[in-house]
N, C-alpha and C positions, 0 to 999 in steps of 0.2 A: 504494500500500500504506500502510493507517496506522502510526501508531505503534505500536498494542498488537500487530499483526501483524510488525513488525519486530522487535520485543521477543523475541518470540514463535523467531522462527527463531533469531535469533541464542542463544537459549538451547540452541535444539535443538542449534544447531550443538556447542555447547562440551560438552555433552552423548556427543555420538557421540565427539569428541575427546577426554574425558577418561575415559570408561565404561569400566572393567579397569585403569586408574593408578591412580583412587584408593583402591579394595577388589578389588585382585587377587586372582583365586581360583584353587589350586593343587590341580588333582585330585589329583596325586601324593601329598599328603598323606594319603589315606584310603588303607587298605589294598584297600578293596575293589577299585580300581582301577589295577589295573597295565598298561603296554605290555606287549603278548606281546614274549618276546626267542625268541631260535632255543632258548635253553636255559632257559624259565622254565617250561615246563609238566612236572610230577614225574611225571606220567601218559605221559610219552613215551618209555615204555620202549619201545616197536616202532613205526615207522612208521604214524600215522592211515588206516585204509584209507577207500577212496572213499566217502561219500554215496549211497547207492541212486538220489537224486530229488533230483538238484541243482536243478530246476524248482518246488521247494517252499520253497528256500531263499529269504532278502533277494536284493537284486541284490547280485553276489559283488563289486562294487566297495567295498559298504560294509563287508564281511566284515572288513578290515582294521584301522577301528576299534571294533572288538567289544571291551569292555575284557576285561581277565583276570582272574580272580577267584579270592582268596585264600579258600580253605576250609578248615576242619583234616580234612573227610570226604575232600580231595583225595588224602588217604593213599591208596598202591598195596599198603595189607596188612589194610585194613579187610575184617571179615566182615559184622558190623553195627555199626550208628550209632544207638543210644536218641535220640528228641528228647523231646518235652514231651507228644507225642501219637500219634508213630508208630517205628516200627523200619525204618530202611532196610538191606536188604539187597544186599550185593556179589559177585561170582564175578568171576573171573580167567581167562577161558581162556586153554589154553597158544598158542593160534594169535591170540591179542590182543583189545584192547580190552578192557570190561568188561561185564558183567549184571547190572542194576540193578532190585530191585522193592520196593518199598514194602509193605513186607507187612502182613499181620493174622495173629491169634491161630492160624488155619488152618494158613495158608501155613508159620508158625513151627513146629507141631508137624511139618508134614507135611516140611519141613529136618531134625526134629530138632536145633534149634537150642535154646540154653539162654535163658531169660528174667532168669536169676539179674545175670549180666552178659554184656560185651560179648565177641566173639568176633575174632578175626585170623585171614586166610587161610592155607591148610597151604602147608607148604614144599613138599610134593613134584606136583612138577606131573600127573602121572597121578589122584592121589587131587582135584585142586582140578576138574581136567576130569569126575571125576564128578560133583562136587558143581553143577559149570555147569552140566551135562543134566540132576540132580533141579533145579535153580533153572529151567532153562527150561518147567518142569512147571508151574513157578506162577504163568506168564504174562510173565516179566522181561522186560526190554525190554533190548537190545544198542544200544550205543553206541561210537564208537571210542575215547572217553577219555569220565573224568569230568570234565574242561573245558565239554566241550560239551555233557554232560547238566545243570550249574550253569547254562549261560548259556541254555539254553532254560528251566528252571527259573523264573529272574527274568526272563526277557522280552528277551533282549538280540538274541535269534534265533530264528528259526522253528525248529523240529523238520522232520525228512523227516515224510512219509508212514507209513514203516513205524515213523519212534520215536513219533509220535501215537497209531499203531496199540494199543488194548486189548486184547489175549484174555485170554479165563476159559477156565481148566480144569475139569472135575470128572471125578476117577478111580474108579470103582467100586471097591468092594473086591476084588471077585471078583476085581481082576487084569484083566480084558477090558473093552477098547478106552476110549475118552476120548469127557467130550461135552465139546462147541466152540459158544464165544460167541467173535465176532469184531464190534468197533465202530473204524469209523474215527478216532474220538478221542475224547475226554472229552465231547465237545460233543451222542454220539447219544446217552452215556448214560439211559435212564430217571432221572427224576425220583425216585424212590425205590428206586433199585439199592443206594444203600447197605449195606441190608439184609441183603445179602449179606455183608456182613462182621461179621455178628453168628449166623454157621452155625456151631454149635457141633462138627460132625462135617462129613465129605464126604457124607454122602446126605445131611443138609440141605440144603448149598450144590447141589446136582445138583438135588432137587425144586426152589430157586428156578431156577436156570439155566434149567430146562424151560419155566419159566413166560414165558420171557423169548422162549422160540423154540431153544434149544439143542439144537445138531445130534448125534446119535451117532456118533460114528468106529470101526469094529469093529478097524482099524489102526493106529494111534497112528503107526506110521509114514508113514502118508498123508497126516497133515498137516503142512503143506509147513512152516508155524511152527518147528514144533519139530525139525525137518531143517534149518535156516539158521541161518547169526549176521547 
C-alpha cells in the first residue's frame, strides 16, 4: 500500500471516530420532532381503533420511530383551520376518532359553514354526530386521530387503503339519491379534475362528475362509504 493510500485511510478512520463529537446534532431541539410518550398525543381522548389494512402500512417495526408532530391544528375542538390556500375541515364523532376534508367553496356552503372566521366544534355531542354525517357527504376521510392524519401528510407513513381512498359526492336537489366517484388515491386522479373545484353550484359539480364516469345511487344508503367510519 503507498503512502497516499495510507494517508488516505487513516483519515477515514479519525473520520468515523470523531463524526457526531464535533457538530452534534440534537433532534430534540426542533419542535417538530418529538418521542411519542404514553401521554403526549392531545388527540387520545379514546382508544386508536384498529387500521383497516395493516398490509398497507411500513413494516410495523419501524412504526416506533415515526416522530410526533407538534401542530396547533392538533387541537380536539377545531371546526376549521384557514391556511394561505385552503380551509380544513374537522368532525368529532361521539364513537371517536376524527373526519377530516379539505374543502372548497362547495363543500363550505353545503356545511353551512361561515367564511367570515374560524369555527370550534359544538359541545353537545348529539348535535356534533350530525354535523359528522353532513361532513361524510362531502367525501371526509376518517382517521383515528389527527396524529396520524399529520404524519401521512408529511410523509413519515403510508396511509391504509381506505385513508388514500377519494370519493366525490354530488347531491341532487331534488333530494333523491347520490352520484358516486370512487379513486383509489390521489394518484388515479384525472389530470385536470381540478376543475371540479371551481362548480359554483351542485349541478355543476354532478355534470363534471358524469363526465368522469359517475355512478347514480337511487339509495344513499347503499353506499357502503357513507354507512362506515
Amino acid at each position: 500500500m503507498g503512502f497516499s493510500s495510507m494517508l488516505v485511510a487513516i483519515l477515514l478512520g479519525l473520520c468515523r471516530q470523531t463524526i457526531g463529537r464535533v457538530l452534534p446534532i440534537n433532534i430534540d431541539r426542533f419542535l417538530i420532532f418529538q418521542r411519542r410518550g404514553a401521554m403526549d398525543d392531545p388527540q387520545d381522548l379514546d382508544d386508536p381503533q384498529d387500521l383497516d389494512d395493516t398490509s398497507d402500512l411500513d413494516d410495523p417495526s419501524d412504526q416506533e420511530f415515526i416522530p410526533y408532530i407538534t401542530n396547533p391544528s392538533l387541537s380536539a375542538t377545531d371546526r376549521t383551520v384557514f391556511g394561505t390556500r385552503k380551509c380544513t375541515v374537522f368532525g368529532y364523532p361521539s364513537t371517536g376518532g376524527v373526519l377530516i376534508k379539505e374543502a372548497d367553496l362547495l363543500d363550505i356552503h353545503f356545511l353551512s359553514l361561515p367564511l367570515s372566521h374560524a369555527l370550534q366544534r359544538s359541545s353537545s355531542t348529539d348535535e356534533e354526530d350530525r354535523f359528522c354525517n353532513l361532513l361524510r357527504r362531502t367525501g371526509a376521510t376518517f382517521w383515528p386521530n389527527k396524529q396520524d392524519w399529520l404524519q401521512v401528510q408529511v410523509g413519515f407513513r403510508k396511509g391504509t387503503k381506505e385513508q388514500k381512498k377519494i370519493m366525490v359526492y354530488g347531491w341532487p336537489t331534488d333530494g333523491v339519491g347520490v352520484w358516486v366517484l370512487r379513486f383509489k388515491s390521489i394518484k388515479q386522479l384525472p389530470n385536470d379534475f381540478g376543475r371540479i373545484r371551481f362548480a359554483m353550484n351542485m349541478e355543476q359539480k354532478i355534470q363534471i362528475m358524469r363526465e368522469y364516469g359517475a355512478v347514480f345511487v337511487e339509495d344513499a344508503t347503499q353506499v357502503e362509504e357513507l354507512n362506515t367510519i
